[in-house]
N, C-alpha and C positions, 0 to 999 in steps of 0.2 A: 465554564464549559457546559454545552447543553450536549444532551446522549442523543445522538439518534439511532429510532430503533431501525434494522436493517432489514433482519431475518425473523421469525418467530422464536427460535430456538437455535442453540450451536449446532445440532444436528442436521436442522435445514443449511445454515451457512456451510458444513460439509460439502454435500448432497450440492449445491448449486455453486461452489467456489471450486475450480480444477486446482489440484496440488500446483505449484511454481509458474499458473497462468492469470498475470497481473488481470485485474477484474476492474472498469473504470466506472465510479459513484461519484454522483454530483448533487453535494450534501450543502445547501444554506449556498451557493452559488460556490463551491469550492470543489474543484477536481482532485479527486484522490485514488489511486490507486492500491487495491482490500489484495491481497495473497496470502493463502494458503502456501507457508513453507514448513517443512520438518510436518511439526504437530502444532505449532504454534501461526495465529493473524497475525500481518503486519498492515498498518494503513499509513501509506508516504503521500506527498503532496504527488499529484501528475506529472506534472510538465519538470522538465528538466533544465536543472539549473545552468545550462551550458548555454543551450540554444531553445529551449522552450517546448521540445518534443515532447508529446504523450509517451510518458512511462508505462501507461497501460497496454501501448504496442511492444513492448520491448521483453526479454527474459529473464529468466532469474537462474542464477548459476549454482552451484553446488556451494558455495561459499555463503550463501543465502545476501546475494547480492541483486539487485535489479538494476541491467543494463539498458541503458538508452539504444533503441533502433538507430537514430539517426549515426551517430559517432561515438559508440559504445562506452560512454562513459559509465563507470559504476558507481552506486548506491550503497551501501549496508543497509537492510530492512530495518533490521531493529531501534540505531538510534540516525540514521540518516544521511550519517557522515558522508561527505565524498571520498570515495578510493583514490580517484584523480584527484592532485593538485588545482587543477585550472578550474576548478566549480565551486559554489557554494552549498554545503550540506541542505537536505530534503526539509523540511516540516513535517515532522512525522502526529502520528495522531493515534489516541488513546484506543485498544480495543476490548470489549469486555461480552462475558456472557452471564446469565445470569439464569433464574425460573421463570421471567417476564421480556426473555427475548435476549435477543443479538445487536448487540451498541457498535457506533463508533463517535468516540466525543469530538467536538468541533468545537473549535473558541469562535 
């Protein structure tokens, strides 16, 4: 897994990540969508396993879910699962912070 760095610090990724508003990075040629939910990152693959839609257009619900704009399919942040039957689970991706910056690891 290589780290890449994002932010300077957690406290920049605050400051420039909006609470429960998907943020889209394009890390080593891979779409990933960074949120800000609760108090904790999550970073999911973008596109959606259904039809292929950017997940970074879409919302995150109180359930700490991220829905697909196009045909609302849901996500779980954390490990990526599909709520829906009809999809296959997200790729999700390691977040970390540290004294030397704000990571997200990519394989």
């Amino acid at each position: 897994m290589e780290w890449i760095r994002i932010f300077e610090n957690e406290a920049e990724a605050r400051q420039r990540i909006m609470p429960d508003k998907p943020q889209l990075l394009i890390l080593r040629g891979k779409r990933i969508s960074l949120v800000l939910h609760g108090n904790h990152f999550y970073a999911v693959q973008d596109s959606c396993t259904h039809n292929g839609e950017s997940l970074s257009k879409g919302k995150i619900n109180h359930l700490g879910e991220i829905i697909c704009p196009w045909h609302g399919y849901r996500f779980d942040l954390q490990s990526g699962r599909a709520c829906d039957s009809n999809c296959r689970d997200l790729a999700t991706f390691t977040v970390k912070a540290d004294d030397t910056g704000f990571y997200v690891g990519v394989a």
